[in-house]
C-alpha angles and dihedrals in degrees: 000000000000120000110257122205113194120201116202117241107190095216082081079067116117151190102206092167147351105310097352123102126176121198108207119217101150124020139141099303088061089061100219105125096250138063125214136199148172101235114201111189127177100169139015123323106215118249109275152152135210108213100203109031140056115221128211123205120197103185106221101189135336127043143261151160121251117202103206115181094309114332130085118235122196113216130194136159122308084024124134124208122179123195115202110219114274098031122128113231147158137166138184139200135081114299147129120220141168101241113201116193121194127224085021120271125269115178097228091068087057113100115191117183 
């Protein structure tokens, strides 16, 4: 495998919902197994599960609070979460994180409730 380098464009920057935004530098299309993003929240993120793929958030600056099953986790910069597929999980606060997803992430494997 050949070394990738990714430049942002910024144009790949979303919205995907009221105070989260998810800046997309690796996802399906780029065939590596993983998908990775910049996740900006300022709010709550709804309950949810992905049901195929585990997801792995390293916090780069701010704090939160994930709610994972039952049980309340405190997050802050230079922390690491990591949400097994088909756990129910949302968190709230004012953070930035690098999200990995793996496999990478398709839409249609996300269940909000």
């Amino acid at each position: 495998m050949k070394a990738t380098k990714i430049i942002f464009d910024k144009a790949n920057s979303k919205e995907v919902q009221k105070g989260y935004v998810i800046d997309n530098y690796i996802n399906e299309a780029h065939n590596l197994g993983f998908s990775l993003v910049r996740s900006h929240l300022n709010g709550e993120h709804p309950l949810m599960k992905n049901i195929n793929s585990s997801k792995t958030y390293y916090i780069i600056r701010g704090q939160g609070t994930f709610f994972v099953n039952n049980e309340q986790i405190n997050v802050k910069a230079s922390d690491v979460i990591i949400i097994p597929k088909n756990t129910k999980y949302k968190f709230n606060g004012k953070f930035s994180a690098i999200l990995i997803t793996s496999p990478a992430f398709n839409p249609k494997d996300d269940i909000f409730y």
